[in-house]
N, C-alpha and C positions, 0 to 999 in steps of 0.2 A: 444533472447539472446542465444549464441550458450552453449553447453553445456558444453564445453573445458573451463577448467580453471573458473567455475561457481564458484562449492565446495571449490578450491584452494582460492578464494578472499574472499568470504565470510568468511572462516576459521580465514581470516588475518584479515580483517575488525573489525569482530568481540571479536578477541583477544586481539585487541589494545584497547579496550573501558572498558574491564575488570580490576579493579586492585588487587593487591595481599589479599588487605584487605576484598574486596568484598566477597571470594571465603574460608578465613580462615588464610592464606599462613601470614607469617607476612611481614612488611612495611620491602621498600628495606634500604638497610643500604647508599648504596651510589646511583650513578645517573645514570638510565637505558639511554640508548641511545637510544633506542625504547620505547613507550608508552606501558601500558598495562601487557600482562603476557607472559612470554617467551615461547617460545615453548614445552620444557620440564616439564614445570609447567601445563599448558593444558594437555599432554599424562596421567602427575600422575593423576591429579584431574580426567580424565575421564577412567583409568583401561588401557589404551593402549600401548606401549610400544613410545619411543621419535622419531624410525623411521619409525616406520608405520607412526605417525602425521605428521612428516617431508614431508612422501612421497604423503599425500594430499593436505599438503599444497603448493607442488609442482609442484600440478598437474597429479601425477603420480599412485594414486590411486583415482577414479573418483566413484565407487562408495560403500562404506562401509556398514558392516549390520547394521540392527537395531537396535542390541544392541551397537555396538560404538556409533551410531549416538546418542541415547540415555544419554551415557558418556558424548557426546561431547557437549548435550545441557543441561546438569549438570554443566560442567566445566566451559562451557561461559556466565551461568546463564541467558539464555533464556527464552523468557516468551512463553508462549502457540502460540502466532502467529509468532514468530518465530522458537518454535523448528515446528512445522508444514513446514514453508518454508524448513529446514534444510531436513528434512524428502523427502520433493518434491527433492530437490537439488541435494541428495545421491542415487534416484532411479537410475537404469537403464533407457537409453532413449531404447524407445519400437518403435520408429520412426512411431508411428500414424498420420494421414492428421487426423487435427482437422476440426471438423465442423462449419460447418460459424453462423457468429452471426449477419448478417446485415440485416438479415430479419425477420421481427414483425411480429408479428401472429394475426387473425383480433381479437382472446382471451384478449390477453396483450391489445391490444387497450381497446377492451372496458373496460377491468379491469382497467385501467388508468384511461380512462374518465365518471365511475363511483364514481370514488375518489373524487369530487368535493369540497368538503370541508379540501383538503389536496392536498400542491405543491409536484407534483409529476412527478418522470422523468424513459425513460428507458435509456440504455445506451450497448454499446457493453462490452466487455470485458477490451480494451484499454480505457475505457472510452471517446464514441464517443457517444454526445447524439444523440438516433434515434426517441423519441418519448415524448412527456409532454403536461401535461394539460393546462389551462390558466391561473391558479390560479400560477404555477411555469414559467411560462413564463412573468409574473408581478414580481414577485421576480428577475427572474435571470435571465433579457433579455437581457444578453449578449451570455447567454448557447443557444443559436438556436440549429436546428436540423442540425447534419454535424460538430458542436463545439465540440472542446476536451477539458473536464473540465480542464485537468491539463492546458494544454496550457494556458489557458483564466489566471486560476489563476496567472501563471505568466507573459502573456502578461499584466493584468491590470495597469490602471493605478493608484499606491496607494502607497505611502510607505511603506517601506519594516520595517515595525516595529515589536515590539512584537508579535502582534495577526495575522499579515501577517507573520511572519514567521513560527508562530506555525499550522495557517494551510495550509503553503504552506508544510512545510513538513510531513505533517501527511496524507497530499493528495498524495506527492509522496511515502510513505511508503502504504499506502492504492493503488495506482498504484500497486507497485511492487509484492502486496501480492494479486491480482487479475488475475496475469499473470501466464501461464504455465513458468517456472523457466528456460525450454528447449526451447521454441517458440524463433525461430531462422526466423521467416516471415520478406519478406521485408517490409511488412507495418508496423512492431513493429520496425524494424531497421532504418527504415527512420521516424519513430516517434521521436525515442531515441536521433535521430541525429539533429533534432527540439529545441527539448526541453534542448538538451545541450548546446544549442546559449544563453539561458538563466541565466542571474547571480543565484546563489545559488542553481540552478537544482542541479547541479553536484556533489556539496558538500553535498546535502541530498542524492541522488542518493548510490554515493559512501559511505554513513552509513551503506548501506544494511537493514535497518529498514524495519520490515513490519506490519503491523497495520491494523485491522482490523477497515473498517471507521463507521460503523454502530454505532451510539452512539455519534457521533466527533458533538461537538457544532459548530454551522454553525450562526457567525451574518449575518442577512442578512437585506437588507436596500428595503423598497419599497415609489416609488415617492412621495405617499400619508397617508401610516399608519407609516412614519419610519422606525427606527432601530425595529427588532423583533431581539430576542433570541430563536434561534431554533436548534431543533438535527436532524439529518440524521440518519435518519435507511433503510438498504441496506437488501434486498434479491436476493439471486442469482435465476434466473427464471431455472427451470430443464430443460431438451432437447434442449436446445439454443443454444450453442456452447459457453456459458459464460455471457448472459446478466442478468444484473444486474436493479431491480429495487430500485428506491431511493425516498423516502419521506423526508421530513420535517415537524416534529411534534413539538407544544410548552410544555411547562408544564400545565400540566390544573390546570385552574384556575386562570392564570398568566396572566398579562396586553398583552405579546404576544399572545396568543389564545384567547384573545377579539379582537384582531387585527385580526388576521388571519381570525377570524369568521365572522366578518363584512366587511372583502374583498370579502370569499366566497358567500356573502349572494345577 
């Protein structure tokens, strides 16, 4: 994602989701022509004057201190994984060659395949699985090694209902909030370019959400034990260039982790 005009869309995005009443401001009296909260109403609520906001919303200032940014995720009522992105968003690009993440260390392996009693996956940064045990290869043998979770999740085939939509979009906010804000790589642009073929990519895409996934209830269906109810919890592995390990845990005590445990056994 180039870094040009990043801060400017999110600024918008996120303005339009806001309303007057969220924030204090009172109910409009008549009918805004735009959604959300005007621009001048953003500058007050975050301490800033209505042209300097103007001028990032325009692209024209790319990158603000910390204390505006602060203001600004005041104003737009941002939760923690978002004023974080906003934060990434408003750096300086420092034009670092990031380090690659497509190779697994014989550590991580064996950390994986000591897991045995837990579906467990690695994955790059984009979410490209590069490594899982068998217990997660029973669960989710569509995710092979060389799969991009997000893609699968909306290549499937399933209706796009309630519980498909809440975790297709909670995977693409969980994408977004996994990626350098600045990574401008052809591989991430010919991802983006993928996954925009996709009905409803684009409309979560364009929310600018970001979400941390660790936590995010995951149904997941296996040939022989059913449906389980299960959570993903994500650790970012240090020195990788961004890989991400992911489990799936039940509740203990819960008819899913009788399940689970009688797969691993």
């Amino acid at each position: 994602m180039s870094g040009d005009g990043l801060l400017a869309g999110y600024l918008t995005a996120r303005r339009q989701l806001v309303t007057p009443e969220q924030v204090g401001l009172p109910a409009p009296t008549t009918h805004r022509r735009v959604p959300g909260l005007r621009r001048e109403e953003v500058a007050m609520l975050a301490g800033i004057s209505s042209d300097y906001y103007l001028r990032m919303e325009q692209g024209r200032e790319l990158s603000p201190s910390p204390t505006v940014v602060d203001g600004l995720i005041k104003a737009l009522c941002l939760d923690g994984d978002a004023a974080l992105y906003l934060h990434e968003i408003a750096r300086p690009s420092l034009g670092a060659t990031r380090q690659s993440d497509a190779l697994l260390s014989a550590s991580t392996m064996e950390l994986v395949e000591s897991m045995r009693s837990t579906p467990v996956y690695v994955a790059t940064r984009y979410l490209d699985i590069l490594y899982a045990n068998d217990l997660f290869d029973g669960l989710e043998p569509r995710l092979q090694v060389g799969q991009n979770i997000v893609k699968i999740i909306f290549e499937a085939d399933r209706p796009r209902n309630e519980i498909w939509q809440s975790v297709a979009s909670r995977a693409v906010a969980a994408f977004r909030s996994g990626i350098d804000p600045l990574d401008n790589s052809h591989e991430l642009l010919t991802l983006l370019a993928e996954l925009h073929q996709f009905d409803y990519f684009s409309e979560y895409w364009e929310r600018q959400d970001t979400f941390a996934a660790s936590g995010m209830p995951i149904p997941a269906y296996h040939v022989t034990a059913g449906m389980l109810a299960l959570r993903l919890l994500t650790f970012r592995i240090p020195a990788t260039g961004g890989q991400v390990l992911g489990m799936y845990v039940a509740e203990p005590g819960s008819e899913s982790a009788a399940k689970l445990a009688a797969l691993a056994s």
